[in-house]
Wavefront OBJ file of the C-alpha trace (Angstrom):
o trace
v -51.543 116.676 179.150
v -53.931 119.237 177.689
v -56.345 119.686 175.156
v -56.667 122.292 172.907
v -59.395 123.112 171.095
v -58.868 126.101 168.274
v -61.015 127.359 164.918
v -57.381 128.693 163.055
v -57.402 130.569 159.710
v -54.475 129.537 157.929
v -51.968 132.716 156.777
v -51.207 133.555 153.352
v -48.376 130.996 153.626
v -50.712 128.492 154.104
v -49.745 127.836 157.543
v -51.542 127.486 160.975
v -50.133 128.877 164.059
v -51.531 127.739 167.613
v -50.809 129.713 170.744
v -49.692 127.838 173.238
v -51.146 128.211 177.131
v -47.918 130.352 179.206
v -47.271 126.584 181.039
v -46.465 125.161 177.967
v -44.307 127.836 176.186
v -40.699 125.944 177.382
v -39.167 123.127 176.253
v -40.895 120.629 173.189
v -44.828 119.821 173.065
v -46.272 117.291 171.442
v -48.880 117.796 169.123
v -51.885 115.754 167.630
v -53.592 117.140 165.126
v -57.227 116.492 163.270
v -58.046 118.691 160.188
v -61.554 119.549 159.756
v -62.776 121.898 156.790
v -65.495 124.300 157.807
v -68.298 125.086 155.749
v -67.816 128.165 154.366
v -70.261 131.441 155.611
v -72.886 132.326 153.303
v -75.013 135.592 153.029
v -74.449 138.848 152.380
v -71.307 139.836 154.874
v -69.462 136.663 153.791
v -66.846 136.658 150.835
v -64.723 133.584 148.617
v -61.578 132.755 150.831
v -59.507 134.085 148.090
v -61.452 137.324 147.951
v -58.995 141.157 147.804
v -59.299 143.606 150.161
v -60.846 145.449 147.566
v -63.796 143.070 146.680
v -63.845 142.660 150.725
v -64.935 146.555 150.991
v -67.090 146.256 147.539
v -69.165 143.666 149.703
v -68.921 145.699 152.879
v -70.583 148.832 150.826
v -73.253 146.538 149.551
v -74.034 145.416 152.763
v -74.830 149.073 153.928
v -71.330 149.931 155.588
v -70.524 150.865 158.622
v -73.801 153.301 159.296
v -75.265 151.361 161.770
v -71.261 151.348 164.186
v -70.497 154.928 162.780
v -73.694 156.927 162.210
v -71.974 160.406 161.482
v -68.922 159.898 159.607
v -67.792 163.703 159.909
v -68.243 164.002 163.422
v -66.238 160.598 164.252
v -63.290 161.782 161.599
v -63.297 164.930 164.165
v -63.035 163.143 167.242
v -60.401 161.029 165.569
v -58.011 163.961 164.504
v -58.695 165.941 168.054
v -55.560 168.004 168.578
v -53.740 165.653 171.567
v -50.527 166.896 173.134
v -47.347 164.826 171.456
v -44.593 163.212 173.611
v -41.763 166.167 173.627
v -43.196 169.139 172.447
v -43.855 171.535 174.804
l 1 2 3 4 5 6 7 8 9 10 11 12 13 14 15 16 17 18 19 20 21 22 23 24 25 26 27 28 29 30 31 32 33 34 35 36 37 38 39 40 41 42 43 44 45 46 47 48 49 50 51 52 53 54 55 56 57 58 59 60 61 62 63 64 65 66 67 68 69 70 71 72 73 74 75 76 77 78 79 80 81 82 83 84 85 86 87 88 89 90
């Protein structure tokens, strides 16, 4: 027997999926389960659970962005689209 312990976000279906350790990925596991609501992050990063994308970047930009990971946007666009040779073409 093992115990797992796992913080899960449930997916838009409203379901949780638990990965399972490779030992225990053949034939039927039991599982006991304890719910446990979280309290929900507050400050400026955090957003509602049911918050869009869009009000997820909104949030993001009032926070300051990305500056502080990316501090030249131009140059790291550059790096990104760097000519790189292509799987069969020659």
């Amino acid at each position: 027997m093992s115990t797992i312990t796992a913080i899960l976000e449930p997916h838009a279906d409203g379901s949780l999926h638990l990965p399972l350790p490779p030992e225990m990925r053949h034939g039927k596991v039991r599982v006991e389960a304890k719910l446990e609501a979280l309290p929900q992050p507050s400050g400026p990063g955090a957003r509602p659970p049911n918050a869009t994308p869009l009000e997820a970047f909104k949030v993001l930009r009032a926070a300051g962005g990305l500056r502080h990971v990316i501090p030249d946007l131009v140059a790291w666009q550059r790096e990104q689209r760097a000519e790189r040779s292509l799987p069969g073409r020659d």
